[in-house]
C-alpha positions in Angstrom: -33.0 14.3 19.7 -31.6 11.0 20.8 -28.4 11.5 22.6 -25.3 9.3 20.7 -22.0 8.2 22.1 -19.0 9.5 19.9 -15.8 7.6 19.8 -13.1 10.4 19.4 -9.4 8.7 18.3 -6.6 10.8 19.3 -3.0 10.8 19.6 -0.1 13.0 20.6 -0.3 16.2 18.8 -3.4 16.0 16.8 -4.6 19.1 15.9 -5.9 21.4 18.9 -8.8 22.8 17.1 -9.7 19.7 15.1 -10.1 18.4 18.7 -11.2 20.4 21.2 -13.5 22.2 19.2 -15.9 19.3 18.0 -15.4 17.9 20.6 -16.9 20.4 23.0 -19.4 21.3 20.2 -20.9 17.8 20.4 -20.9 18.0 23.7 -22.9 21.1 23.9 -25.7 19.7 21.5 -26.2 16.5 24.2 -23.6 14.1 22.5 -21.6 12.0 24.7 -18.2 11.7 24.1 -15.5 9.4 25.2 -11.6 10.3 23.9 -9.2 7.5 23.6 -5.4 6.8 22.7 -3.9 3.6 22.0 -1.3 3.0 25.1 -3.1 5.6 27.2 -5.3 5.5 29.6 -8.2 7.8 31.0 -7.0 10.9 33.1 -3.5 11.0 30.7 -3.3 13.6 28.1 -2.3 14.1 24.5 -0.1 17.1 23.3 -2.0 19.1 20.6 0.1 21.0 18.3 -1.8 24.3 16.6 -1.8 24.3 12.7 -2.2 27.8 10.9 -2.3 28.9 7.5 0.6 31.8 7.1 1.8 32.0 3.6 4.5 29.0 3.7 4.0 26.4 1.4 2.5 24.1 4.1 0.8 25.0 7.6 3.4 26.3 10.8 3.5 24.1 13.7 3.0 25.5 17.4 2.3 23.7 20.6 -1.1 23.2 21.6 -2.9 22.3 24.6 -2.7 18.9 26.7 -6.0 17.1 26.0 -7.0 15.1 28.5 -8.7 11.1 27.8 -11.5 10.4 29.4 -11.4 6.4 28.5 -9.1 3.5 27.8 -8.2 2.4 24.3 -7.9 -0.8 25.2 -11.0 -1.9 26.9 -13.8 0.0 24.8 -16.3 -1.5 23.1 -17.3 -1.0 19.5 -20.3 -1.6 19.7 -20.9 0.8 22.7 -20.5 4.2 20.1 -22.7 5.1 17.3 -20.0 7.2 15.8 -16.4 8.0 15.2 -14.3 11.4 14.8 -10.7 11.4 13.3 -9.1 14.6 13.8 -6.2 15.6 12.1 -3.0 16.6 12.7 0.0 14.7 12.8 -1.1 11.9 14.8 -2.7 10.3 12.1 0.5 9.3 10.4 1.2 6.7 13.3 -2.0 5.9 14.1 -2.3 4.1 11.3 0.5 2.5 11.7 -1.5 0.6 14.7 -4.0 -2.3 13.6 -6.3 -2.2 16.6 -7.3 1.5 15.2 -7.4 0.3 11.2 -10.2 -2.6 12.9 -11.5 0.3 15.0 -12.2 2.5 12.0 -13.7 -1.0 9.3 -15.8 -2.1 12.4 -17.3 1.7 11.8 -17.1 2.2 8.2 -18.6 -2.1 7.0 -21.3 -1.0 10.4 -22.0 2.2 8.5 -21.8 4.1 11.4 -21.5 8.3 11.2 -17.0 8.7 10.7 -15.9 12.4 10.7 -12.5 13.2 9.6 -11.0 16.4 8.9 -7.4 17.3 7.9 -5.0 14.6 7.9 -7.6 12.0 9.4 -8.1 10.2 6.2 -4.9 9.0 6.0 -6.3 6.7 9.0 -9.4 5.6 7.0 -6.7 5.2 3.3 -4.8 2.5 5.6 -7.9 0.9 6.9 -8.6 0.3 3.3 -12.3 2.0 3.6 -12.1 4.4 0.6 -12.6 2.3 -2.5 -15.0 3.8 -4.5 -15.9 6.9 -1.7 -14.9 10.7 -2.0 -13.1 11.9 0.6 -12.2 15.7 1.4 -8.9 16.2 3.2 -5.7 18.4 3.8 -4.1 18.5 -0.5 -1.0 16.9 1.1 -2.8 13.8 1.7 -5.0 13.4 -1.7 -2.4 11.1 -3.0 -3.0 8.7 -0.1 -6.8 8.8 -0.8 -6.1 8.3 -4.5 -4.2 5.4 -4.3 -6.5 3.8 -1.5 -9.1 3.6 -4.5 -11.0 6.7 -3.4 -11.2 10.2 -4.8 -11.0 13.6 -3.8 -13.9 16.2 -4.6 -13.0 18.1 -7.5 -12.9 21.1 -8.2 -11.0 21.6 -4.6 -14.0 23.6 -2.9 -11.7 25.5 -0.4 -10.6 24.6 2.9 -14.0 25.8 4.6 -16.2 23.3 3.5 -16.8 19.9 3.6 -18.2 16.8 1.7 -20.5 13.9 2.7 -20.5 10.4 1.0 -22.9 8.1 2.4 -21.9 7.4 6.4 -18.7 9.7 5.5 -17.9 13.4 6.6 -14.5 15.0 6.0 -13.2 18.6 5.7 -9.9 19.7 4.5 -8.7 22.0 7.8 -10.4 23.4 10.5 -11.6 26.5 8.3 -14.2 23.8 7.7 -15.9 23.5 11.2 -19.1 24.7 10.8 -19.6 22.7 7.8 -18.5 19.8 9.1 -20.3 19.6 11.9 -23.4 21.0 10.3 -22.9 17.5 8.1 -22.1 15.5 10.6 -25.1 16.6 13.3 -27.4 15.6 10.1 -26.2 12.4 9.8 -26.2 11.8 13.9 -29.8 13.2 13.5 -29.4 16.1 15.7 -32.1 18.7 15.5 -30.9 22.2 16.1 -33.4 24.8 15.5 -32.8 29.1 16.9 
């Protein structure tokens, strides 16, 4: 297996295991990864916040870990990583909202680089307007956002544990979905695993 380098894109209380898990799980397969916030730099941290499932009507909130950046947002290169995670969260809501990250996130999709985004991540690739015509698993809460971005949501909803790959694209739902995620993402980064 060629070893790539995987542009994670983080901010203050993404979600803790939509995170830290890939992130060391690529890490133990040989990836290299490099984390980055915009207006952070290297050796600062992001607050996660912890997500869970308990019976409301939407997922309960609780404070996470400090995730620590191991690079500057602002003086990477695009061209340096072969692929991109979104994690989700509730830092992809302003995210977007930045347009150095929506020309981060075409320079990967119109490259047709690996993207893996889970949960609330696709709102980040809706408002970088690199949907139209994809399918795109994600959190139901942001569906609508895909939708109207001109892409679609699998259907029927195949649960919150798996995922869905369209071309260069890999999204899940929630972090139920980890294995399958990452089993769909390592085949498109061309990682061999074998027991």
């Amino acid at each position: 297996m060629s070893a790539k380098h995987i542009l994670f894109l983080v901010g203050d209380f993404v979600e803790d295991y939509e995170v830290m898990v890939p992130y060391q799980m690529l890490q133990m397969v040989g990836h290299q990864c490099s984390t980055v916030c915009p207006g952070k730099r290297a050796g600062e941290s992001v607050a996660t916040a912890i997500h869970d499932f308990e019976g409301a009507q939407t997922y309960s909130e609780k404070r996470g870990h400090n995730f620590v950046l191991n690079a500057d947002f602002d003086q990477i290169s695009f061209d340096h990583f072969d692929a991109l995670v979104i994690p989700g969260g509730r830092a992809p809501e302003y995210l977007r909202l930045d347009p150095q990250v929506l020309a981060l996130v075409q320079h990967f999709a119109h490259a047709n680089k690996p993207i893996a985004a889970i949960c609330h991540g696709p709102q980040i690739l809706a408002a970088a307007g690199v949907l139209s015509g994809r399918a795109c698993s994600c959190y139901p809460a942001v569906g609508p956002e895909v939708v109207l971005s001109g892409g679609s949501v699998p259907t029927p909803s195949p649960g919150l544990d798996s995922a869905h790959t369209d071309g260069n694209l890999v999204t899940a739902p929630a972090w139920p979905a980890h294995p399958a995620w990452m089993r769909q993402f390592l085949q498109l980064l061309g990682s061999r695993i074998e027991a």
